[in-house]
C-alpha positions in Angstrom: 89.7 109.7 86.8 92.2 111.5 83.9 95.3 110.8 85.9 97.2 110.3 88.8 98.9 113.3 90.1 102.4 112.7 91.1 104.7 115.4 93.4 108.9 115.6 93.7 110.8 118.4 94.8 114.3 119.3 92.9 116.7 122.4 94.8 120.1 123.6 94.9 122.1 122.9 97.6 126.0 123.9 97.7 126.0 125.0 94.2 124.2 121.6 92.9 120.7 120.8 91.5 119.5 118.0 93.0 116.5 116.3 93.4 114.1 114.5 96.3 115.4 116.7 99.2 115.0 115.6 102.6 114.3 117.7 105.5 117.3 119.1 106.2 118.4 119.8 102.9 114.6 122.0 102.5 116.0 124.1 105.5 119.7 124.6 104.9 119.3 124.3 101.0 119.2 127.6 98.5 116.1 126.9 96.5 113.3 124.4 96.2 111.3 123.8 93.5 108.1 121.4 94.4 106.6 120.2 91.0 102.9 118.5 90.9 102.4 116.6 87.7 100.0 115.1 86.2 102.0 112.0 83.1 99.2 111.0 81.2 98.3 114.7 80.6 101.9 115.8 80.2 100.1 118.8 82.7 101.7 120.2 85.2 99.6 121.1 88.3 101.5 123.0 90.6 105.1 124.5 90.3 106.3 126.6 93.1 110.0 127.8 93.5 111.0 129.2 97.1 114.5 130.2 97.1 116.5 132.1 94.1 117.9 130.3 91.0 119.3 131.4 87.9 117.1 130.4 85.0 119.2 127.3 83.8 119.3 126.0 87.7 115.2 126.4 87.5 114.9 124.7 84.0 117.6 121.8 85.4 115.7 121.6 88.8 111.6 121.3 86.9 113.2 118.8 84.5 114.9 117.0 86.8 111.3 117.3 89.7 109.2 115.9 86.5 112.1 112.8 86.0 111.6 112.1 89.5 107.8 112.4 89.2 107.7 110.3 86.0 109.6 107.4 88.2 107.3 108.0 91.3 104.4 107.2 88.8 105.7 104.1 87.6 105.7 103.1 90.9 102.2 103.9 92.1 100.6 102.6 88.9 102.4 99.2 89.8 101.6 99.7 93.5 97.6 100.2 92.3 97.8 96.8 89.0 99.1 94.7 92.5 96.8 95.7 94.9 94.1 95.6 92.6 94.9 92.2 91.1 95.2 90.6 94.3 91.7 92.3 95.5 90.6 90.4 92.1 92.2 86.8 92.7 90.3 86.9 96.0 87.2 87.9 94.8 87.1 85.1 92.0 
């Protein structure tokens, strides 16, 4: 395995770029942009925009999806080192 492939969503809603969207804010929002990435790579895997934005709202909203993926993987590699460590301990 290369990498882990991590996936946050930035969109515009009321005239603001924001990012990790809930339900509601999808629906009612202008534009979301769902970013798959991949950190170790510095690749990204999927980048889909459904909405309209002017090009400094898209560059705002991938930068600020790839911030939020960046965090998300910090978290899963932590998640996987505990998990794993434990399954380790109990094995010893």
């Amino acid at each position: 395995m290369r990498d882990l492939v991590v996936g946050c969503a930035a969109g515009k809603i009321n005239d603001t770029v924001v990012v990790d969207l809930f339900d509601a804010e999808d629906k009612l929002g202008d534009a979301d942009v769902p970013v798959a990435y991949m950190p170790n790579l510095n690749a990204i895997t999927l980048l889909q925009m459904d909405g309209i934005l002017a090009p400094a709202e898209f560059e705002k909203a991938v930068t600020m999806a790839m911030e939020g993926c960046r965090q998300i993987y910090a978290m899963q590699k932590e998640a996987l080192k505990t998990k794993y460590m434990v399954v380790k301990e109990v094995e010893e």
